[in-house]
Gaussian input, Z-matrix of N, CA and C with variables (Angstrom, degrees):
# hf/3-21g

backbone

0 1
 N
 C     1     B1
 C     2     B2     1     A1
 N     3     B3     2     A2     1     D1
 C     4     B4     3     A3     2     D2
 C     5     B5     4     A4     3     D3
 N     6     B6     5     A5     4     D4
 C     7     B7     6     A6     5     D5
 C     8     B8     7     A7     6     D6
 N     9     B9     8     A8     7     D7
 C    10    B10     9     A9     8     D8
 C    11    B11    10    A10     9     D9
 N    12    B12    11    A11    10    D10
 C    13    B13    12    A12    11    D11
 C    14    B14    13    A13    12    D12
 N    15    B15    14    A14    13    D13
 C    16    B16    15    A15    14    D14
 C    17    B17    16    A16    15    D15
 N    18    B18    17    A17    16    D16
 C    19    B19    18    A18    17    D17
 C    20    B20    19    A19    18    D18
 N    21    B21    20    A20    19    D19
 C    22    B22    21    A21    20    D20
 C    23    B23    22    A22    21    D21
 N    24    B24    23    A23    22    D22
 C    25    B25    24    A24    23    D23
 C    26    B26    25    A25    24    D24
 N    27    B27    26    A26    25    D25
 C    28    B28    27    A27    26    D26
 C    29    B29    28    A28    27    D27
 N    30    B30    29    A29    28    D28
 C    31    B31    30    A30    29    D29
 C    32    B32    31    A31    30    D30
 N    33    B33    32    A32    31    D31
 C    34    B34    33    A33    32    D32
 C    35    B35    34    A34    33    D33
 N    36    B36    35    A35    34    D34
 C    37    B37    36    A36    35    D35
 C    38    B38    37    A37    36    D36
 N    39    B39    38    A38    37    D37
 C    40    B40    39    A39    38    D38
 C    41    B41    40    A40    39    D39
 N    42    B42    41    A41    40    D40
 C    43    B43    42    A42    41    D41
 C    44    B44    43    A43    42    D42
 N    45    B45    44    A44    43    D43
 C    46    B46    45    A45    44    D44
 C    47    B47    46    A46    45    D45
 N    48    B48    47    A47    46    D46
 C    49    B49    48    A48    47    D47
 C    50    B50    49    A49    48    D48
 N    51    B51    50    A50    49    D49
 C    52    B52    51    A51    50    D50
 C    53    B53    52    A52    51    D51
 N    54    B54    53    A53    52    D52
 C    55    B55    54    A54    53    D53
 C    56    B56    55    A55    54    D54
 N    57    B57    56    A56    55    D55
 C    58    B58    57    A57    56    D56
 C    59    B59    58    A58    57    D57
 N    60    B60    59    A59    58    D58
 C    61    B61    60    A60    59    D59
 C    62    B62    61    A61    60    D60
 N    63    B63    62    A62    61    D61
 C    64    B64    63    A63    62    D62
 C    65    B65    64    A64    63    D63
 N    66    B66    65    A65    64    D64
 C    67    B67    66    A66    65    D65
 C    68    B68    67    A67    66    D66
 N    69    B69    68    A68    67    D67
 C    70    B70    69    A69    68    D68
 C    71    B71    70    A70    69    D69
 N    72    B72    71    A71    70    D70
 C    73    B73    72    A72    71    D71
 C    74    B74    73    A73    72    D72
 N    75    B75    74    A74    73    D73
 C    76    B76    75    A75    74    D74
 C    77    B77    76    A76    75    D75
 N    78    B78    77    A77    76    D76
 C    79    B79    78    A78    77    D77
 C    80    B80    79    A79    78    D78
 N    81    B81    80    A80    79    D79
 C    82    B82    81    A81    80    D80
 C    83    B83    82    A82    81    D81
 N    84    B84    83    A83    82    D82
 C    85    B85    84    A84    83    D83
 C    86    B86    85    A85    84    D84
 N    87    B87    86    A86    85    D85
 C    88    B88    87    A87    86    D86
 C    89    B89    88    A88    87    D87
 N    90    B90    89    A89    88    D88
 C    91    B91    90    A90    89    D89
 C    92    B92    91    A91    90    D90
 N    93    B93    92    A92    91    D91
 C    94    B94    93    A93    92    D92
 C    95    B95    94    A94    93    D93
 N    96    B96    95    A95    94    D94
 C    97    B97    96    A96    95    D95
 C    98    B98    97    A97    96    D96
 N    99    B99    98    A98    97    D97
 C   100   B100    99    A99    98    D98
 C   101   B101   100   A100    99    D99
 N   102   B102   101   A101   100   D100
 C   103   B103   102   A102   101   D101
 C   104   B104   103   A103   102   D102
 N   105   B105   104   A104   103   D103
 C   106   B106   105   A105   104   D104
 C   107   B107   106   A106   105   D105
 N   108   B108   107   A107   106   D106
 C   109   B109   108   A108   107   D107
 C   110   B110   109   A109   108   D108
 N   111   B111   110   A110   109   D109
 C   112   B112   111   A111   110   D110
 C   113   B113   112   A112   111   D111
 N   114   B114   113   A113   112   D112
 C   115   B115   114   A114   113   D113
 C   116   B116   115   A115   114   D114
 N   117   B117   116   A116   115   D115
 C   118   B118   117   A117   116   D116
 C   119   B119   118   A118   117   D117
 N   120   B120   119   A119   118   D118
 C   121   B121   120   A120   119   D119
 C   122   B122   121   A121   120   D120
 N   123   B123   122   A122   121   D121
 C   124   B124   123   A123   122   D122
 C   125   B125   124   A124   123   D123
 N   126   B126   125   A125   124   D124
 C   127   B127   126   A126   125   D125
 C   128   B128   127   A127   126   D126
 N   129   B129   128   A128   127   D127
 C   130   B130   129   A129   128   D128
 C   131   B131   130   A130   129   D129
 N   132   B132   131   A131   130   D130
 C   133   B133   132   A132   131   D131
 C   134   B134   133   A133   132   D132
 N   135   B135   134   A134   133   D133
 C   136   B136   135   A135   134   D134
 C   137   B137   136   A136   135   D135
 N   138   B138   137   A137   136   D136
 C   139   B139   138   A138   137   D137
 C   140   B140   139   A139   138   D138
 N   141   B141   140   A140   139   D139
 C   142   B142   141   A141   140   D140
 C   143   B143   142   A142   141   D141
 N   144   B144   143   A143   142   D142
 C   145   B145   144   A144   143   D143
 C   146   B146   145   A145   144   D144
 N   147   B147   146   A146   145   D145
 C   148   B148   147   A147   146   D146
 C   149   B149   148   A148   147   D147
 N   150   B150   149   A149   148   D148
 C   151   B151   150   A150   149   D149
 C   152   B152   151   A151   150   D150
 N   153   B153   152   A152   151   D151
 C   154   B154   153   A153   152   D152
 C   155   B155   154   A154   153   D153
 N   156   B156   155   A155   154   D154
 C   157   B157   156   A156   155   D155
 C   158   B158   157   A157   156   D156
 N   159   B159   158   A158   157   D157
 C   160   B160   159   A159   158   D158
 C   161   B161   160   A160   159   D159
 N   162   B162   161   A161   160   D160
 C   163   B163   162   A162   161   D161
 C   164   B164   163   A163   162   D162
 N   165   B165   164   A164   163   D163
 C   166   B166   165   A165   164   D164
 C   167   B167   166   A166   165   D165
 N   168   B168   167   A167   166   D166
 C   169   B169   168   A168   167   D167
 C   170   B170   169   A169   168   D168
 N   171   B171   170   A170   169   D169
 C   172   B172   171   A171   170   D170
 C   173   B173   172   A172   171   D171
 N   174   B174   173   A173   172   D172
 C   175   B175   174   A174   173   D173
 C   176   B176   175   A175   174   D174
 N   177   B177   176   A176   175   D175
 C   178   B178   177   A177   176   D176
 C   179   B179   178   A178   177   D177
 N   180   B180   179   A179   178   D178
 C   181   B181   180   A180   179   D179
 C   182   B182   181   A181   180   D180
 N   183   B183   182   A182   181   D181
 C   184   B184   183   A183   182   D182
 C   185   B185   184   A184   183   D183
 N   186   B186   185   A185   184   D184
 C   187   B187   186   A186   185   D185
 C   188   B188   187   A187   186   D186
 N   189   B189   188   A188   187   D187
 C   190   B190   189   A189   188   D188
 C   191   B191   190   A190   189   D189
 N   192   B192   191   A191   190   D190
 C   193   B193   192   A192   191   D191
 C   194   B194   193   A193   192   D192
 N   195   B195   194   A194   193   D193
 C   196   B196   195   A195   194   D194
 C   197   B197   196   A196   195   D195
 N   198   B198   197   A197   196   D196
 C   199   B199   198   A198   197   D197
 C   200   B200   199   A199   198   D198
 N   201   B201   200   A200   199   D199
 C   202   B202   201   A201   200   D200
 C   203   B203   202   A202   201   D201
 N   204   B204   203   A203   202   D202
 C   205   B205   204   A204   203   D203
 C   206   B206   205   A205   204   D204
 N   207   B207   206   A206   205   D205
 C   208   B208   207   A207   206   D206
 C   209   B209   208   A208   207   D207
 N   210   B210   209   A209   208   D208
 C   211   B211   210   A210   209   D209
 C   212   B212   211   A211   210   D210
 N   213   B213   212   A212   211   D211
 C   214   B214   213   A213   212   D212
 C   215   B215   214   A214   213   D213
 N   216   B216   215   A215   214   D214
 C   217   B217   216   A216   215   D215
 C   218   B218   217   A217   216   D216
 N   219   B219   218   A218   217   D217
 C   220   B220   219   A219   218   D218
 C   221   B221   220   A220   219   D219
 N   222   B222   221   A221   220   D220
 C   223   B223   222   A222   221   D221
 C   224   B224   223   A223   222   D222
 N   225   B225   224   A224   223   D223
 C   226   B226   225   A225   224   D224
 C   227   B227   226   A226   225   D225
 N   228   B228   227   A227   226   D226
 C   229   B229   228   A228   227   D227
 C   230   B230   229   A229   228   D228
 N   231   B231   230   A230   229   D229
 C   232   B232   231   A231   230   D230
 C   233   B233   232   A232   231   D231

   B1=1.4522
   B2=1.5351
   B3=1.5071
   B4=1.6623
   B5=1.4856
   B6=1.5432
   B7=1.6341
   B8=1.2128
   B9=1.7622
   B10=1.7593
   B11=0.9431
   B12=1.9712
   B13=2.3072
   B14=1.6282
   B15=1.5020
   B16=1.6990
   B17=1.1978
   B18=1.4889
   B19=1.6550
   B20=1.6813
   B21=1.6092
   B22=1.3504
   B23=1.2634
   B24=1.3941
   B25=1.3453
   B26=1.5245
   B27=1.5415
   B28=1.1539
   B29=1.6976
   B30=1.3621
   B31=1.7069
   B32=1.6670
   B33=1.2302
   B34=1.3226
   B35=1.5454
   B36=1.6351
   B37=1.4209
   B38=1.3550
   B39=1.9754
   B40=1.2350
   B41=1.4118
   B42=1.5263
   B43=1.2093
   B44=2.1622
   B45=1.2053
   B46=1.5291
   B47=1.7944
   B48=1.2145
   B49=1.6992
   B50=1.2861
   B51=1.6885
   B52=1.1314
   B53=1.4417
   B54=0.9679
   B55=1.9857
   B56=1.3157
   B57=1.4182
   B58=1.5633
   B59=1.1798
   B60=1.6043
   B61=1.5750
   B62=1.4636
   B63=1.8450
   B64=1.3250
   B65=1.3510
   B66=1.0957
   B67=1.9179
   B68=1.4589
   B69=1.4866
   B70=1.9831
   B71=1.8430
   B72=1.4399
   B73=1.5364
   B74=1.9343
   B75=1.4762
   B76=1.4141
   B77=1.4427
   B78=1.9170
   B79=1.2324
   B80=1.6547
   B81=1.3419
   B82=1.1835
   B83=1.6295
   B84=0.8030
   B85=1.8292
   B86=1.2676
   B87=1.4682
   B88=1.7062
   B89=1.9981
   B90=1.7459
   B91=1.4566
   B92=1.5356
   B93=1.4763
   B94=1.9435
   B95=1.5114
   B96=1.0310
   B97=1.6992
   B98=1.4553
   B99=1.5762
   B100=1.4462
   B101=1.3926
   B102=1.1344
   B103=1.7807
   B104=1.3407
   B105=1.4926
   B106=1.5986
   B107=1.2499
   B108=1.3785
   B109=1.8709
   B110=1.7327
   B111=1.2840
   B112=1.2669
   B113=1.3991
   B114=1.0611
   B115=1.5929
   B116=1.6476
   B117=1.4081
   B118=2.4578
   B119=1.3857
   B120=1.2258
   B121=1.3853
   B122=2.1621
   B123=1.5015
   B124=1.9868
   B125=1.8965
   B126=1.3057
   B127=1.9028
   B128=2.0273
   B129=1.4051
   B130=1.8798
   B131=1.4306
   B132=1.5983
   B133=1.3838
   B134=1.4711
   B135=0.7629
   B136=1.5817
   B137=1.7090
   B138=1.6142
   B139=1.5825
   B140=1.7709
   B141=1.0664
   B142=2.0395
   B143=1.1310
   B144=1.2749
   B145=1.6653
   B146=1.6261
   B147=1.9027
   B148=1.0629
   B149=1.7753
   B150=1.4862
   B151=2.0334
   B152=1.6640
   B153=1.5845
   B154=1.8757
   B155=1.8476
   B156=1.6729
   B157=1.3477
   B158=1.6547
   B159=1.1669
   B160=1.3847
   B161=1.4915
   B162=1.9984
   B163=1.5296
   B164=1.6850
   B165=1.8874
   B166=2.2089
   B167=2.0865
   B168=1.3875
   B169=1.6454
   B170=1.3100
   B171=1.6389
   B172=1.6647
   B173=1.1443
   B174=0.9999
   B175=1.4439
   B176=1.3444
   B177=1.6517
   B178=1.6083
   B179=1.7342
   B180=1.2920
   B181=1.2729
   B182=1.4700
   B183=1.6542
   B184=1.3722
   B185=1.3529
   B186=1.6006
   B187=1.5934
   B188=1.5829
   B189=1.7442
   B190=1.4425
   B191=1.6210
   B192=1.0793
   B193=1.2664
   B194=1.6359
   B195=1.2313
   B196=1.2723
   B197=1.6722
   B198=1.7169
   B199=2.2007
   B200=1.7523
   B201=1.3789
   B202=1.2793
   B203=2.0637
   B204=1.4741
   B205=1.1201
   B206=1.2742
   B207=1.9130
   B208=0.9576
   B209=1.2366
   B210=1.2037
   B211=1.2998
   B212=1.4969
   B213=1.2750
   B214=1.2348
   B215=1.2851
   B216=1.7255
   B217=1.1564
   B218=1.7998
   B219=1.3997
   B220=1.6386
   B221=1.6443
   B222=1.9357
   B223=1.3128
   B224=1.8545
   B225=1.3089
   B226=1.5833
   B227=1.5867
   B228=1.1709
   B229=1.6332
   B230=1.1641
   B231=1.3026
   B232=1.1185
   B233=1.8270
   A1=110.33
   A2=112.37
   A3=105.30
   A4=139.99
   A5=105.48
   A6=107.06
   A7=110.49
   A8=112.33
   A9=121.67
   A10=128.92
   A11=76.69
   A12=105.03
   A13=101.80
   A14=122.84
   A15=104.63
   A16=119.62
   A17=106.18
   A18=113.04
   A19=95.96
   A20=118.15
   A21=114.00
   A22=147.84
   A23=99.33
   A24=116.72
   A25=106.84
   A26=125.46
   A27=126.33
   A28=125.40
   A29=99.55
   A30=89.20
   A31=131.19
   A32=95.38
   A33=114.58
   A34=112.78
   A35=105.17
   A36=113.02
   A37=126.02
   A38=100.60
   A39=138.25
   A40=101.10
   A41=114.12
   A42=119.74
   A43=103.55
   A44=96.83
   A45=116.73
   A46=89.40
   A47=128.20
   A48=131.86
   A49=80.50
   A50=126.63
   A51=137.65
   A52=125.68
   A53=110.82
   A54=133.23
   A55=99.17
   A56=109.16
   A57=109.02
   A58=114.21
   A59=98.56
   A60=122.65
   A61=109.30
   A62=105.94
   A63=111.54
   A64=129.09
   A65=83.11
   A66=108.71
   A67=101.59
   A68=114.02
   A69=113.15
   A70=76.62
   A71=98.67
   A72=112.50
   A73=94.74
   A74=100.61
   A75=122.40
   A76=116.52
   A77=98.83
   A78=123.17
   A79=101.37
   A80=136.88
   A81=154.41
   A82=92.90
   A83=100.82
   A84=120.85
   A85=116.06
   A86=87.71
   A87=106.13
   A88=128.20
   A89=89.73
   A90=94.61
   A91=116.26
   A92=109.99
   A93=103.38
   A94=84.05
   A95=131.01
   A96=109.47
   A97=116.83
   A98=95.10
   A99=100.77
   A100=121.42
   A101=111.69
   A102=114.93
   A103=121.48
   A104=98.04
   A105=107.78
   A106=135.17
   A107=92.93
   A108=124.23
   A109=88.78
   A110=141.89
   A111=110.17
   A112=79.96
   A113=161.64
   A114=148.19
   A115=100.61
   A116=95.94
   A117=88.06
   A118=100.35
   A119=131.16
   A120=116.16
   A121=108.45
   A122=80.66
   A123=98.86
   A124=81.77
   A125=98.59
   A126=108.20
   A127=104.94
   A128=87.59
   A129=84.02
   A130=95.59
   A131=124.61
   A132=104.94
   A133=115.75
   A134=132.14
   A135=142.36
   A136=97.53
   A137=110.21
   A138=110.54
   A139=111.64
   A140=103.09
   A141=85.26
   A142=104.84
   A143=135.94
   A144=153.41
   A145=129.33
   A146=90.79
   A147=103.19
   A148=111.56
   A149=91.42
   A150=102.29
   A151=107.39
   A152=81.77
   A153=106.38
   A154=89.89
   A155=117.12
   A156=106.93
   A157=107.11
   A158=131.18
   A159=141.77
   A160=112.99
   A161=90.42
   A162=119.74
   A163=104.80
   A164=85.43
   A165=84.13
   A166=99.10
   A167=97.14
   A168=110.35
   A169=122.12
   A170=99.95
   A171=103.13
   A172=114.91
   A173=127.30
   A174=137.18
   A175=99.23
   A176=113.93
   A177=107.07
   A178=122.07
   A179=128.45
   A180=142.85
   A181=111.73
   A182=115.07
   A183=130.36
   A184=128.80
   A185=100.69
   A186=130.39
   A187=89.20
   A188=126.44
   A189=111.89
   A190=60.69
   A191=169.43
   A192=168.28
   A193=94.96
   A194=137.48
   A195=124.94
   A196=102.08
   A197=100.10
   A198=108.96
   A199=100.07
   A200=104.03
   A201=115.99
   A202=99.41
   A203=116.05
   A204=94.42
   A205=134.12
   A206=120.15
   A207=125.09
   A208=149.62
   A209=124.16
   A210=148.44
   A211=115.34
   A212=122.07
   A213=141.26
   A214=112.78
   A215=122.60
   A216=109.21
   A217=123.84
   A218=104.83
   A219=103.39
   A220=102.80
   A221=116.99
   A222=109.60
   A223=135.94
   A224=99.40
   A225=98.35
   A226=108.91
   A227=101.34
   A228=97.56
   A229=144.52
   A230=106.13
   A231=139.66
   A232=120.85
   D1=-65.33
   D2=162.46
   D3=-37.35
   D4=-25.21
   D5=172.20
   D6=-69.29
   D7=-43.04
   D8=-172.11
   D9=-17.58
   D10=-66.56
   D11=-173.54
   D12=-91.68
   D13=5.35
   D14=150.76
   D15=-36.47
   D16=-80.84
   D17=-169.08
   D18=-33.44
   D19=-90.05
   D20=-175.62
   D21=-19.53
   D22=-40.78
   D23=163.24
   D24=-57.18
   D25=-71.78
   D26=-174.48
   D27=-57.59
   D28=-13.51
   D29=170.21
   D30=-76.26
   D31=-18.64
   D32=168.97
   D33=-47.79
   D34=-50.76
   D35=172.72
   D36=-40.16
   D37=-60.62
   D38=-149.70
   D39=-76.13
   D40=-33.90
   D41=-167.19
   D42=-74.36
   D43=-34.03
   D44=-164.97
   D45=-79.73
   D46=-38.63
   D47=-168.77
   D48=-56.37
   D49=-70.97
   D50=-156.43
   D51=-46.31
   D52=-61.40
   D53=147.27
   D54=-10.35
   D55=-67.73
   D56=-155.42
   D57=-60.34
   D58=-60.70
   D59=175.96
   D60=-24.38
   D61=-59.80
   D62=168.92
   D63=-18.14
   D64=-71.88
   D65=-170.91
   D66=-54.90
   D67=-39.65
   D68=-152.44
   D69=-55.83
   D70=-50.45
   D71=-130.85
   D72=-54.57
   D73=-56.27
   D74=164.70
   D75=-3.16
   D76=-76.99
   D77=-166.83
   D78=-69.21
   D79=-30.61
   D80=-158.86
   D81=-73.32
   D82=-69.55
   D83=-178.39
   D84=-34.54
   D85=-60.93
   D86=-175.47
   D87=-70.13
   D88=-23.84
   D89=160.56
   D90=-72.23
   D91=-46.85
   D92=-170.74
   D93=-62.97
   D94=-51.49
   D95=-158.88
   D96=-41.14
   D97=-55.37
   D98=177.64
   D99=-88.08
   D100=36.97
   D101=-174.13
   D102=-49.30
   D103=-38.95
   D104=163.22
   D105=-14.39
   D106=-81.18
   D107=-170.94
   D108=-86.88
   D109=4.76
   D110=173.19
   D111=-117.19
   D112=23.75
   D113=148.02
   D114=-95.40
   D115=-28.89
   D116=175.07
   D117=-76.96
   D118=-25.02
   D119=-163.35
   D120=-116.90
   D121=5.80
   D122=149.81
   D123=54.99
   D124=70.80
   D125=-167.44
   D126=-120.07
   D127=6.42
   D128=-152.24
   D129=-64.18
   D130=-41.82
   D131=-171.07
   D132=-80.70
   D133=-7.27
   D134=-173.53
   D135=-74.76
   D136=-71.57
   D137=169.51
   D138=-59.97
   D139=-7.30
   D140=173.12
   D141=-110.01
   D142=3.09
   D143=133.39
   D144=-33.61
   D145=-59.80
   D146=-177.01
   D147=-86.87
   D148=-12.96
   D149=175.37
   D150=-44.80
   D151=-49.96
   D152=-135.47
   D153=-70.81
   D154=-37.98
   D155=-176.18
   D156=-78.49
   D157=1.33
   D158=148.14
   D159=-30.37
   D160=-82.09
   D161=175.85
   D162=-22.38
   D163=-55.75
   D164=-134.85
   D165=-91.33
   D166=15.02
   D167=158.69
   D168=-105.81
   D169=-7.62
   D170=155.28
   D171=-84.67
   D172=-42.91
   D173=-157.85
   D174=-75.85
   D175=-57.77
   D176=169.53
   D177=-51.94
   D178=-22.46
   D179=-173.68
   D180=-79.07
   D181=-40.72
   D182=160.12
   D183=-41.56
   D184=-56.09
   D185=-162.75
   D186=-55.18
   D187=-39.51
   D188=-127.57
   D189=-111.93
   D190=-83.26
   D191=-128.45
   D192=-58.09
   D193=-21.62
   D194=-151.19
   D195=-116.16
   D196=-31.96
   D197=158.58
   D198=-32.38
   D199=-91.60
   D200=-148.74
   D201=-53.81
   D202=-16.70
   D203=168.64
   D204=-71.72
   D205=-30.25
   D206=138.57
   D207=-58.53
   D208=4.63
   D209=151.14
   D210=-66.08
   D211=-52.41
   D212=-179.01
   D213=-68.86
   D214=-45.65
   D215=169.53
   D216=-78.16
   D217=-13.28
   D218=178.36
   D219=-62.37
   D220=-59.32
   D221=166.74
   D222=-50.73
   D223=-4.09
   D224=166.71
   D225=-97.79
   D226=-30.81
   D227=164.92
   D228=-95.47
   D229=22.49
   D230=177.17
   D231=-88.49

């Protein structure tokens, strides 16, 4: 029964990793596009600011996607 609602459980995660990723990628994009106006308006650290809390809500979003995988494999080897 506990293996079942693994997967389920973990998409919740996977779905939220994804989101983020989204967004980093999004926001990533949208600065080189406009590289322009964020080098006239002297913006670079502010957008590599706002990158980096992108990053470290992926990274936190990852971390928790990767528990329940080890969880899952202790109960198969179990």
């Amino acid at each position: 029964m506990l293996l079942a609602c693994l997967p389920a459980f973990r998409n919740k995660f996977r779905t939220a990793m994804n989101k983020i990723d989204n967004e980093a990628g999004s926001k990533a994009i949208d600065s080189l596009i406009n590289y322009e106006t964020v080098k006239y308006f002297n913006n670079e650290k502010f957008e590599s600011e706002q990158y980096d809390k992108y990053l470290s809500a992926y990274e936190h979003a990852s971390l928790k996607t990767q528990v329940p995988n080890r969880c899952h494999a202790v109960h198969v080897l179990a």
